[in-house]
Backbone as ProteinMPNN parsed JSONL, in Angstrom:
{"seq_chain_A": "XXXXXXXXXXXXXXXXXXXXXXXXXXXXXXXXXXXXXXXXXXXXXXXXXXXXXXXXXXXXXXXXXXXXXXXXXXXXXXXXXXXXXXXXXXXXXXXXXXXXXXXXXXXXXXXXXXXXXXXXXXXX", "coords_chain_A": {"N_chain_A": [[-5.787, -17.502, 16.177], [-4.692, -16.269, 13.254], [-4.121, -17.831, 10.469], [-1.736, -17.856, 6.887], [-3.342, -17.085, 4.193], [-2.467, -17.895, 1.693], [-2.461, -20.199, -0.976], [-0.536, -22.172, -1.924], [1.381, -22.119, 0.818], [1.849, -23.468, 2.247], [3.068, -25.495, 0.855], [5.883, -24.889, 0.318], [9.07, -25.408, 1.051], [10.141, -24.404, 3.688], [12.337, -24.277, 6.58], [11.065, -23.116, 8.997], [8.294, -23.865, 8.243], [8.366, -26.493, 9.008], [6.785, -29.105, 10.649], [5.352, -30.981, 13.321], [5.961, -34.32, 15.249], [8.656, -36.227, 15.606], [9.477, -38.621, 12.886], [6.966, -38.209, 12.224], [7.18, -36.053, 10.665], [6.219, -32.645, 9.105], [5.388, -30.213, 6.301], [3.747, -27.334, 6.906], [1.287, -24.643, 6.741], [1.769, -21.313, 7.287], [1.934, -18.942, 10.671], [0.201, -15.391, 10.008], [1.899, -12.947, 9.642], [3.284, -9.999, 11.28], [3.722, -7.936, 9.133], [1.672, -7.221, 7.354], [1.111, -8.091, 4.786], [-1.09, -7.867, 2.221], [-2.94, -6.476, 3.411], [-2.909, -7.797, 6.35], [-2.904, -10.794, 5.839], [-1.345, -13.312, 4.735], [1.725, -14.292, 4.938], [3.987, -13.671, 3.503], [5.468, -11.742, 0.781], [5.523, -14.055, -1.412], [3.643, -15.546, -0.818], [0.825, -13.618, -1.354], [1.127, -13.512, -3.388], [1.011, -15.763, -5.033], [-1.895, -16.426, -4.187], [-3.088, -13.958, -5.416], [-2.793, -14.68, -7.908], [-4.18, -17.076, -8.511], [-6.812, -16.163, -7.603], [-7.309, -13.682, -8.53], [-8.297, -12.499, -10.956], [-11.364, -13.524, -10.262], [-11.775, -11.879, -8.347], [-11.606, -9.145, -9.031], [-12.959, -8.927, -11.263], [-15.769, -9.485, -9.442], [-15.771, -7.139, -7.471], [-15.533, -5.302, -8.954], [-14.938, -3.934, -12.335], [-12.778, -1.968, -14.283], [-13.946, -0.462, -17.008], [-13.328, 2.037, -18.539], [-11.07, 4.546, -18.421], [-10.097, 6.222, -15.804], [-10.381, 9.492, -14.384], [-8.17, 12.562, -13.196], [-8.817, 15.761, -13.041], [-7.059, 18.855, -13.286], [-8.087, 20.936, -11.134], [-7.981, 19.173, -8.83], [-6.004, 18.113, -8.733], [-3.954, 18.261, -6.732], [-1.296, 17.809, -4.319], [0.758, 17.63, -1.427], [3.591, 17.867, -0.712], [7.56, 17.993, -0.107], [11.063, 19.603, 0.146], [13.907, 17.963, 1.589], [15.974, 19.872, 3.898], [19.172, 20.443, 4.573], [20.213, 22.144, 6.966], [18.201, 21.175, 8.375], [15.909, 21.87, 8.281], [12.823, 22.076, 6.316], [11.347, 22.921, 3.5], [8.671, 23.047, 2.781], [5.657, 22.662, 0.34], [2.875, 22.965, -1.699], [1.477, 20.975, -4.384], [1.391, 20.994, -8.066], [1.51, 18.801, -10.7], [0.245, 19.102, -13.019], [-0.664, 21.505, -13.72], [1.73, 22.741, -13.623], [2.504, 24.112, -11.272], [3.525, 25.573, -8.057], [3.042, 26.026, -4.524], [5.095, 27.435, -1.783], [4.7, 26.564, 1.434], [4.17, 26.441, 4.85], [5.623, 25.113, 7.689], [3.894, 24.191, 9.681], [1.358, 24.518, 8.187], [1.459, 22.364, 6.036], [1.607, 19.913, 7.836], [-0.93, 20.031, 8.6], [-2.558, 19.667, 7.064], [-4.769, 18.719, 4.421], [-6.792, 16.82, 1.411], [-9.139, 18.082, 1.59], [-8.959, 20.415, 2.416], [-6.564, 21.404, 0.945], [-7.246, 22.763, -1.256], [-8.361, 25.207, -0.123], [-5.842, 26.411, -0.001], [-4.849, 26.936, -2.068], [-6.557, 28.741, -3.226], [-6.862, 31.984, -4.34]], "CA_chain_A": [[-4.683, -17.041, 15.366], [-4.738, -16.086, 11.55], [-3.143, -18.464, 9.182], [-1.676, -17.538, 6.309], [-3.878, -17.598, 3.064], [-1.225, -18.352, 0.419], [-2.87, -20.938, -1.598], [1.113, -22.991, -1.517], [1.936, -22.082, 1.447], [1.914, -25.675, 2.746], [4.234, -26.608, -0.088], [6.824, -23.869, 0.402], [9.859, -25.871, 2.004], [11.238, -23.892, 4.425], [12.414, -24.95, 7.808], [10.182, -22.516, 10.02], [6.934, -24.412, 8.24], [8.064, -28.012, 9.549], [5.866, -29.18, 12.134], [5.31, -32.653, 14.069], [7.072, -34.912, 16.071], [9.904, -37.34, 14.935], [8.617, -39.546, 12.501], [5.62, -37.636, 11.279], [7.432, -34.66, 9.739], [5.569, -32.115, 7.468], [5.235, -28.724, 6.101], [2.342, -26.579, 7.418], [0.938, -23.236, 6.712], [2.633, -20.463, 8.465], [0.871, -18.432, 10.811], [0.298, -14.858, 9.342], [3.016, -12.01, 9.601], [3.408, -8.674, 11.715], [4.097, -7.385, 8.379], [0.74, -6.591, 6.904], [1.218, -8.22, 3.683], [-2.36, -8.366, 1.99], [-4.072, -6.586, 4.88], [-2.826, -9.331, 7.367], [-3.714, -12.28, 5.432], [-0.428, -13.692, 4.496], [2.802, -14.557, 5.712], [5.171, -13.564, 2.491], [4.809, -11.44, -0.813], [5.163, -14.782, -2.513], [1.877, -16.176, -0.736], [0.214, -12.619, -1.468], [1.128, -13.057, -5.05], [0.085, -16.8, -5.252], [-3.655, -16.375, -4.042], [-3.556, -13.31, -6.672], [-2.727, -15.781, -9.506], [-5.226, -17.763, -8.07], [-7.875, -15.709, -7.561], [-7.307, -12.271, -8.385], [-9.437, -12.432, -12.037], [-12.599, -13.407, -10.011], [-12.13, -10.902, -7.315], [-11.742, -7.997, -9.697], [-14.614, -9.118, -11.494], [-16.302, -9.43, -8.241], [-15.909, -6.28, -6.814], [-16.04, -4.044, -10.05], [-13.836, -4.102, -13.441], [-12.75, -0.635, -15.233], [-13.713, -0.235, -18.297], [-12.22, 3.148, -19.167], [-10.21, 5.246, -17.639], [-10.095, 7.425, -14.514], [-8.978, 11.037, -14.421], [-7.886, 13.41, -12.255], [-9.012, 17.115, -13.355], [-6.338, 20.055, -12.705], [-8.428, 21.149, -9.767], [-8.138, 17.768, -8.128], [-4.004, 17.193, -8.563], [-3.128, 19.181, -5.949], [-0.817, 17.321, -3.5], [1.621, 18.295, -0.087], [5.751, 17.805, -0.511], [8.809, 19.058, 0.71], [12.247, 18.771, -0.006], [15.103, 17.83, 2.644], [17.078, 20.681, 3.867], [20.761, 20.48, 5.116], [20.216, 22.088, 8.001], [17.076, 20.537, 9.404], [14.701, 22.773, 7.743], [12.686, 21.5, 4.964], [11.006, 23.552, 2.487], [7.17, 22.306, 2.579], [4.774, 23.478, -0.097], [1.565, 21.99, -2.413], [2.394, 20.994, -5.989], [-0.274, 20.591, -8.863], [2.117, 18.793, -11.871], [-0.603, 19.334, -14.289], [-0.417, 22.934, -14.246], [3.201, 23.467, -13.576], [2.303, 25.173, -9.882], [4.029, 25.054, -6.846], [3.164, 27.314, -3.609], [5.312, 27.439, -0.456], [3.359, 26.578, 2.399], [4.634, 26.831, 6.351], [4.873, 23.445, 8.235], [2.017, 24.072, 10.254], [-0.126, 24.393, 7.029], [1.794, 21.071, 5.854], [0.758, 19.229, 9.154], [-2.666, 20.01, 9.112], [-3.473, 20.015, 5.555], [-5.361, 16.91, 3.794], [-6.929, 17.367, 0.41], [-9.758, 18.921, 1.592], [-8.369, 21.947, 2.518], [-5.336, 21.777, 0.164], [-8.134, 23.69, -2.009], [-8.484, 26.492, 0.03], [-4.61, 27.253, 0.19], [-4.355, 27.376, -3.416], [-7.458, 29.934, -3.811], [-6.029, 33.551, -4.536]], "C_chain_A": [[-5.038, -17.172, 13.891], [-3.865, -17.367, 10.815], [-3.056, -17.797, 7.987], [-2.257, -18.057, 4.829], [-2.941, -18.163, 1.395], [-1.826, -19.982, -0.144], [-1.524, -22.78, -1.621], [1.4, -22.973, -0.402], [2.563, -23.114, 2.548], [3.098, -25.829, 2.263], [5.735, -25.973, -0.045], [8.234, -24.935, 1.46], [11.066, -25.08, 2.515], [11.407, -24.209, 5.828], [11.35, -24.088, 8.803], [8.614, -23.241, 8.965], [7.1, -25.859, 8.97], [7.71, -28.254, 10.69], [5.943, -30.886, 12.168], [6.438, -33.323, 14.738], [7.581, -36.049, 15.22], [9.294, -38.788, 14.14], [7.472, -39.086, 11.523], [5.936, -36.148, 10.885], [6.283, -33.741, 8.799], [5.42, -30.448, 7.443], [4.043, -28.517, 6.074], [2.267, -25.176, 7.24], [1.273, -22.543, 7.75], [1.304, -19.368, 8.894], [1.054, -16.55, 10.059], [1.587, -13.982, 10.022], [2.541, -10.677, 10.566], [3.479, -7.887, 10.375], [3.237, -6.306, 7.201], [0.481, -6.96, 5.405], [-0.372, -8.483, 3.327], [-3.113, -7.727, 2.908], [-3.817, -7.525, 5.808], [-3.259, -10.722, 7.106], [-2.936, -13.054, 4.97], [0.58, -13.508, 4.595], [4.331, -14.01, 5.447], [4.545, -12.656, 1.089], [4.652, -12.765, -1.915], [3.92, -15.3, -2.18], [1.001, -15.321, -1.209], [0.287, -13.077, -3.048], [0.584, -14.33, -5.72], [-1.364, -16.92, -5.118], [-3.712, -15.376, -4.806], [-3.218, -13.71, -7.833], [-3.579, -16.342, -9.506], [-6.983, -17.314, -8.617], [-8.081, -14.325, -7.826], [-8.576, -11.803, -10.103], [-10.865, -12.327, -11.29], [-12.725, -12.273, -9.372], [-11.93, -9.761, -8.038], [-13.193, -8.486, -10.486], [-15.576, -8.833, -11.009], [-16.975, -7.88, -7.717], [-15.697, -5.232, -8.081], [-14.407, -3.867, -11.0], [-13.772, -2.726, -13.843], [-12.603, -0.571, -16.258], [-13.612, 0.956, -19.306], [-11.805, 4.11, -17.99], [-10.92, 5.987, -16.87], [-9.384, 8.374, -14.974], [-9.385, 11.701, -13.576], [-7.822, 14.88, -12.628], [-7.343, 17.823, -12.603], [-6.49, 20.692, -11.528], [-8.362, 20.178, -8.545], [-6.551, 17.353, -7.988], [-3.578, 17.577, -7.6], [-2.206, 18.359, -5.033], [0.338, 18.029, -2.673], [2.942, 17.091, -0.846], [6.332, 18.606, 0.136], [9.877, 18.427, 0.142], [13.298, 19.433, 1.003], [15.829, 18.806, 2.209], [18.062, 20.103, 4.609], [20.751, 20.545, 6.21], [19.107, 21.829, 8.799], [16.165, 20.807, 8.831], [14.319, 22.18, 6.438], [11.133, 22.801, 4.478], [9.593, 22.307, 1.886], [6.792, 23.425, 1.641], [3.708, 22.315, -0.579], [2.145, 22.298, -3.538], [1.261, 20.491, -7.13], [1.633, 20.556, -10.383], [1.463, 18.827, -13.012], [-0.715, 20.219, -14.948], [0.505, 23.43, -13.897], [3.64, 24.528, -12.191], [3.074, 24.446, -8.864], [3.85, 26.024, -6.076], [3.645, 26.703, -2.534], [4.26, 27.58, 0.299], [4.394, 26.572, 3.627], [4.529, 25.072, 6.595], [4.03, 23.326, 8.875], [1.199, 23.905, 9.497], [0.338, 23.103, 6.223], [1.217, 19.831, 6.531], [-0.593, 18.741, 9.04], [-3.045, 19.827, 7.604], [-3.686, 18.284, 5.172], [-6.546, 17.496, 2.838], [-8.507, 17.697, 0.235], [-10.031, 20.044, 1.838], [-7.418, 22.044, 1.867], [-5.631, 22.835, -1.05], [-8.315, 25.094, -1.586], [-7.083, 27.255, 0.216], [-4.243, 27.51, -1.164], [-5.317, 28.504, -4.435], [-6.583, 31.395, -3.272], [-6.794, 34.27, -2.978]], "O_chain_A": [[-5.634, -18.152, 13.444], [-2.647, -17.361, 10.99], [-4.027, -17.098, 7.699], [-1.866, -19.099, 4.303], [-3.191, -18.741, 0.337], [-1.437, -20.932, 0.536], [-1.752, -23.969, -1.398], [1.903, -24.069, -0.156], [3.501, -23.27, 3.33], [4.076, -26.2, 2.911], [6.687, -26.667, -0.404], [8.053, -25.006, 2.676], [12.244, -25.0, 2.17], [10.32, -24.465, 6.348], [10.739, -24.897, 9.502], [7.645, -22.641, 9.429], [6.108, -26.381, 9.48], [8.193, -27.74, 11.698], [6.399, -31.71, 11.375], [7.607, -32.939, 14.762], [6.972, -36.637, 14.327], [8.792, -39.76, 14.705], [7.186, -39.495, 10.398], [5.101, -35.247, 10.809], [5.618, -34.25, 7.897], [5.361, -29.682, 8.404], [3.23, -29.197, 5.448], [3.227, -24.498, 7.606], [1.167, -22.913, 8.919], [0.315, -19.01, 8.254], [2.155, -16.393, 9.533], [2.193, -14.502, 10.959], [1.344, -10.389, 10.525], [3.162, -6.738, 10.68], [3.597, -5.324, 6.552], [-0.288, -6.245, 4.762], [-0.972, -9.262, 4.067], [-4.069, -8.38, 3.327], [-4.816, -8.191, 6.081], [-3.787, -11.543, 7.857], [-3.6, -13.984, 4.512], [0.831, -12.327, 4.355], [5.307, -13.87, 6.184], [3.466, -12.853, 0.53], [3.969, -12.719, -2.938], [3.097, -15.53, -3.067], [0.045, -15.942, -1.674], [-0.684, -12.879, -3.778], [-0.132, -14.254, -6.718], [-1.999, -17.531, -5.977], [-4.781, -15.575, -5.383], [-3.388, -12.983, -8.812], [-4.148, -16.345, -10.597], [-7.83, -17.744, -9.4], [-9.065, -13.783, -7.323], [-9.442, -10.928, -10.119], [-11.568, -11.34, -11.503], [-13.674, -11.544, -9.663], [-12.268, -8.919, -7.206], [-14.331, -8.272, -10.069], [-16.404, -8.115, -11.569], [-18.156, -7.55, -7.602], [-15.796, -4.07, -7.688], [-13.257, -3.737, -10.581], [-14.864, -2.165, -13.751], [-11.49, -0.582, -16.784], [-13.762, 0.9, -20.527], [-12.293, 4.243, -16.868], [-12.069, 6.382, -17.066], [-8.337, 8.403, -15.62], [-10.522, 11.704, -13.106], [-6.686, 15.347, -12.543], [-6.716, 17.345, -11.658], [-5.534, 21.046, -10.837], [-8.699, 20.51, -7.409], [-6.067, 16.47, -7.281], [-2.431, 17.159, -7.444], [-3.191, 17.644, -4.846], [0.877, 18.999, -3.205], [2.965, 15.939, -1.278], [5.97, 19.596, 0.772], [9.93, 17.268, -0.268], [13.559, 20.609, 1.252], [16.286, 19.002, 1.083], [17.733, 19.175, 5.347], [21.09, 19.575, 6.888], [19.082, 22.286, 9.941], [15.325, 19.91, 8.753], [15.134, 21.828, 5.585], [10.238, 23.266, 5.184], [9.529, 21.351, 1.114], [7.162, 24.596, 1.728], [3.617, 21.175, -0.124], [2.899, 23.218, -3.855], [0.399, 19.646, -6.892], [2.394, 21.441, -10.776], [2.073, 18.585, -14.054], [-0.839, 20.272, -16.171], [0.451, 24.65, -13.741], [4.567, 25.327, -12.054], [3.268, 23.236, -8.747], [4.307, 27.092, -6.482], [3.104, 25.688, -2.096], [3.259, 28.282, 0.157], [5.568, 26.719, 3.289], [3.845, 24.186, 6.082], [3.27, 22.363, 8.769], [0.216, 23.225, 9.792], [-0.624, 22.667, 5.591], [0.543, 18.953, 5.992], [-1.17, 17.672, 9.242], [-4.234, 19.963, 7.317], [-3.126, 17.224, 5.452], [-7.226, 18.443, 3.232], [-9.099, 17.641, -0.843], [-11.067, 20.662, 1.595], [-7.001, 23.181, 2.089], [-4.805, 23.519, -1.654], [-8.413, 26.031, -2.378], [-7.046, 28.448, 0.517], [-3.329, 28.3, -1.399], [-5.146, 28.938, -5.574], [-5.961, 31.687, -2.251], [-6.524, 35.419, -2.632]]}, "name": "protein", "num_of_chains": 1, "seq": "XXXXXXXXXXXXXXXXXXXXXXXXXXXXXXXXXXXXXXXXXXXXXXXXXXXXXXXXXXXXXXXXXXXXXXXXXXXXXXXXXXXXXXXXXXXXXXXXXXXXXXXXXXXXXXXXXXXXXXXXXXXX"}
């Protein structure tokens, strides 16, 4: 079984950590969550957010710092929406907010689409 990494999570006094028998009371690390917090590695957003107070400087360090910006070209914004209809029907298309575009698309071509073909529905 996983335990939960939360750096506190020991110290956290809540009744589902107290463990032992009568006499030898104590708070114990919980085991991790169905919930997915962290990738499965902790129990609570506050343990998630304690081991990134902790340790979150080195591990960006670690695994690579950005030192200037990312961008996302006009040809590259493209993304799938829809907006909720009334009567069941929703009104799918692809939407590029960079260049002010929007094309109706079908829900079959909603479905299936992933943004390596979202390119070929927006060529003329």
């Amino acid at each position: 079984m996983k335990y939960c990494q939360g750096p506190k999570c020991h110290e956290h006094t809540t009744k589902d950590r107290i463990r032992g028998p009568k006499g030898d009371k104590h708070y114990e690390t919980r085991k991790r969550t169905s919930f997915y917090y962290g990738n499965d590695n902790f129990c609570d957003q506050r343990c998630m957010y304690e081991w990134f107070e902790m340790h979150g400087q080195r591990a960006v360090d670690h695994f690579g710092r950005i030192h200037e910006p990312k961008r996302t070209d006009c040809d590259s914004a493209w993304y799938k929406d829809y907006i909720w209809g009334r009567n069941g029907n929703h009104d799918h298309y692809i939407k590029n907010d960079l260049l002010g575009r929007r094309i109706s698309i079908t829900q079959q071509q909603y479905d299936n689409c992933n943004t390596n073909n979202i390119k070929d529905l927006v060529r003329p």
